[in-house]
N, C-alpha and C positions, 0 to 999 in steps of 0.2 A: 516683495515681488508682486506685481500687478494679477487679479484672478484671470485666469483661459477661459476666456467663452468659446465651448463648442459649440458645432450645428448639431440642430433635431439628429441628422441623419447617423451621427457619429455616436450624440448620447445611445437612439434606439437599438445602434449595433453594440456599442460598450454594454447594456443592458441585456441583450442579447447572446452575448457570449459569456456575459458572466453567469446569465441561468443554465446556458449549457454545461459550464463545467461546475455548477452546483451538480447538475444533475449528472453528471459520469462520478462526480465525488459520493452522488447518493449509490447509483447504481456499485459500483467498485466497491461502496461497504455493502451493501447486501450479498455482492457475491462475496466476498473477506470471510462475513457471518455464516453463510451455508457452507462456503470451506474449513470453516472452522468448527461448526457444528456436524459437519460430515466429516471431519477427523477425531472427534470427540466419540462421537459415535462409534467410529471401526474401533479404535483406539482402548475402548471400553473405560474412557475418563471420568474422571466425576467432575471435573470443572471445564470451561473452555481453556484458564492457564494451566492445568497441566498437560494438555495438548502440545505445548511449545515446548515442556522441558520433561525430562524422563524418570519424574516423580511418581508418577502414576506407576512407572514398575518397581518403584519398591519392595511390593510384597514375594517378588519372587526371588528377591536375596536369599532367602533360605533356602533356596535350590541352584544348584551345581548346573546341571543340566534337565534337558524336558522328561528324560527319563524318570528323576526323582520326583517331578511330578506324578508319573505313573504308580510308582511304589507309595506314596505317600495316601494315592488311592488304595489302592491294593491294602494295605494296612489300616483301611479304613478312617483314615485322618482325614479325608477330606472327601466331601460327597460328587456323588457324578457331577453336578452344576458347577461345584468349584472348580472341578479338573479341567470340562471343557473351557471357563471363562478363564482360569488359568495358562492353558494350554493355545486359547488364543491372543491374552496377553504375553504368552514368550514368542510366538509366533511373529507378533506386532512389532514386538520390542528387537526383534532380530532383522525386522524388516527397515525401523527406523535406525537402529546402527548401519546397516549395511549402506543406509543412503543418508550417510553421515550425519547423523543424527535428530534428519525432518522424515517424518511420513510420507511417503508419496505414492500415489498409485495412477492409474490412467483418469480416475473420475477427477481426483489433485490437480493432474497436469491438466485436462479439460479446463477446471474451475480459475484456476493460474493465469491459462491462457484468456480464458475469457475479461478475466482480470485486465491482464497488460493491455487489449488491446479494448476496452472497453468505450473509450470514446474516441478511435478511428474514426467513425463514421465523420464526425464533427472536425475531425482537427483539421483540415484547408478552411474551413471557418476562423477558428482559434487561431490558426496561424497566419492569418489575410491579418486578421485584426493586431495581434501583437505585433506585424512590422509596421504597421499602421501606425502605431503607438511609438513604435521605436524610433520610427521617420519622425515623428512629430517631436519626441524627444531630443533630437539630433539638431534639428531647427530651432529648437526653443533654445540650446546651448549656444547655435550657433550665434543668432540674434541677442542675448544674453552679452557674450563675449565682444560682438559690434557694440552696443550700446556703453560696454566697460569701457572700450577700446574711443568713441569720440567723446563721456564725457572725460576721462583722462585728457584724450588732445585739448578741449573744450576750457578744463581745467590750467594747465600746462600753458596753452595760448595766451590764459586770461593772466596768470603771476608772469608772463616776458614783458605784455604792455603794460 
């Protein structure tokens, strides 16, 4: 298949919109990262993956409910600091069941939404340019297919004489 020479004006834009969607793909992880390190955080995780999965509440298998937390204080088994970081990993851990088993709060949905919509601004860009692409793909098939289509007849012609 013969190489496509594009114009300047098409390489500058192809060039162009491929740095913009580096750059929503940069942006979109850093916000990933701060959502994830602010779930880590509420969360009270010791890694970023147990953020996803409800390994980090492990240790509260040994309790029933938040009250045996309580007594467990009371009987001096466990000191004020465990009870509170206890008591707001059951806290957590009832908030991530209740919203079927993701964390979510209003700063989440902020972080989320900033996510989704993170290169809006750009996309009538990105999207001028991929029909752009798509047209030119459409044509190259279409001329592709003429080309198939006369040396066949060209062929075909030449085996009747």
């Amino acid at each position: 298949m013969p190489e496509i020479k594009y114009s300047q004006e098409f390489l500058d834009q192809q060039r162009e919109v491929n740095a913009i969607r580096k750059d929503v793909a940069t942006a979109c992880g850093i916000i990933r990262d701060g959502l994830t390190k602010y779930k880590k955080k509420m969360l009270h995780a010791r890694s970023k993956q147990q953020t996803d999965d409800l390994t980090m509440f492990a240790e509260l298998d040994v309790y029933d409910d938040k009250s045996e937390i309580q007594e467990a204080y009371g009987w001096d088994m466990i000191s004020d600091k465990q009870m509170g970081r206890l008591n707001a990993l059951w806290d957590a851990r009832e908030q991530v069941i209740a919203n079927q088993g993701k964390f979510a709060d209003r700063v989440t949905e902020m972080l989320e939404r900033a996510m989704s919509n993170c290169g809006d601004t750009y996309s009538e860009v990105i999207d001028e340019f991929d029909e752009l692409v798509r047209h030119d793909n459409e044509r190259s098939v279409q001329i592709e297919r003429e080309n198939e289509i006369n040396n066949y007849n060209r062929y075909y012609k030449r085996d009747q004489n």
